[in-house]
C-alpha positions in Angstrom: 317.2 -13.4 -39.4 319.6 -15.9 -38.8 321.5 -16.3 -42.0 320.9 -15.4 -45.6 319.2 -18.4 -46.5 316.6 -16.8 -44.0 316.1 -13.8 -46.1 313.1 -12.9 -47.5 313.0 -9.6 -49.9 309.9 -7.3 -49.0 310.5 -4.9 -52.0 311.4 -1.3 -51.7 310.5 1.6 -54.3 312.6 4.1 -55.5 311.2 6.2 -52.8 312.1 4.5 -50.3 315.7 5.0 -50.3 318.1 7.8 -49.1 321.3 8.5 -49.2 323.0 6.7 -46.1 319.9 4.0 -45.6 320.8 0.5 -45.0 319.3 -2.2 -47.1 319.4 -6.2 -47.6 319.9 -8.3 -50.9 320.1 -11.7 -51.2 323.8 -11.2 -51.7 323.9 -9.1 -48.5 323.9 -5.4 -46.7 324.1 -2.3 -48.5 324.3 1.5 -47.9 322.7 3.7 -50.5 325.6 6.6 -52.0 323.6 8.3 -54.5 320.4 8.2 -55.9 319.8 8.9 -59.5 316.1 9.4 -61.6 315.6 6.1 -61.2 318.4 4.1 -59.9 320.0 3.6 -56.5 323.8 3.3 -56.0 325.2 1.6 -52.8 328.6 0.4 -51.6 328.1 -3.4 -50.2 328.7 -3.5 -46.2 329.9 -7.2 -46.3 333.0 -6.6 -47.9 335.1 -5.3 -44.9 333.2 -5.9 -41.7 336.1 -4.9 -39.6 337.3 -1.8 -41.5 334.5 0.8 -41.7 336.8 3.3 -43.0 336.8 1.7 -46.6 333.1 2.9 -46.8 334.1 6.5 -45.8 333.5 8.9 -48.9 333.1 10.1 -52.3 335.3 9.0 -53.1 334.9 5.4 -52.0 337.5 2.6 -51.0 335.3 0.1 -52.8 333.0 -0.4 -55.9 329.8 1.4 -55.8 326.8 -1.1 -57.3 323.9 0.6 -59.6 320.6 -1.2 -58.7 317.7 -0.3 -60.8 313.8 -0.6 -60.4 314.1 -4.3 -61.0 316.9 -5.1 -58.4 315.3 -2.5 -56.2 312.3 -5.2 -56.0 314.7 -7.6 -54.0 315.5 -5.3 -51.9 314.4 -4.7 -47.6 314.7 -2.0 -45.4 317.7 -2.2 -42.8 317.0 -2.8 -39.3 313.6 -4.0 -40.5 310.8 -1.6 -40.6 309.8 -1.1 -36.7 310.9 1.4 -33.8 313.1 4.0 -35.3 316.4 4.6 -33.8 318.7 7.8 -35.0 322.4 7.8 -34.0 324.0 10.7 -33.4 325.3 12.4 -36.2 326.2 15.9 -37.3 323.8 18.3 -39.1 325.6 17.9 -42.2 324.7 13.9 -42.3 321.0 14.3 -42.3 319.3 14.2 -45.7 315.7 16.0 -45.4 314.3 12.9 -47.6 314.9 10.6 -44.8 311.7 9.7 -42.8 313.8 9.1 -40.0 314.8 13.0 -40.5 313.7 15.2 -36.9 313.6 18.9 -36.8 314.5 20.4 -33.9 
């Protein structure tokens, strides 16, 4: 993807999401904070490219956005389904609902 006008939503379900995945509107990237019975709540990435630390939290620096199962339609997977990659993170960041999650 080149630029948003590029984007094209492939849906996700309420399943789909975890706390710490990565996810595309039309309006840009998101990370998933919580996830409630049926809605997802995510801080936008785009609003402070060069400062991570305002998405460091609860509490975080900047507004938290409810999407329900409508707006959860428009919304893709983040890198696009494909070869998994895991960073290295501690213990404490994995969240056993992730299908990216490895025991070892």
């Amino acid at each position: 993807m080149t630029s948003m006008s590029d984007f094209i939503p492939t849906g996700m379900n309420h399943s789909d999401f975890f706390i710490g995945c990565e996810f595309m509107t039309g309006s840009g990237k998101w990370r998933c904070t919580d996830i409630g019975t049926r809605v997802i709540v995510a801080v936008c990435l785009d609003d402070h490219p060069d400062d991570p630390s305002w998405y460091n939290g609860p509490p975080y620096a900047v507004s938290e956005h409810c999407f329900d199962e409508y707006d959860q339609q428009g919304c893709t997977p983040f890198p696009p389904p494909g070869p998994a990659k895991i960073a290295a993170r501690s213990d404490a960041d994995f969240d056993t609902r992730n299908p990216l999650f490895l025991q070892g």
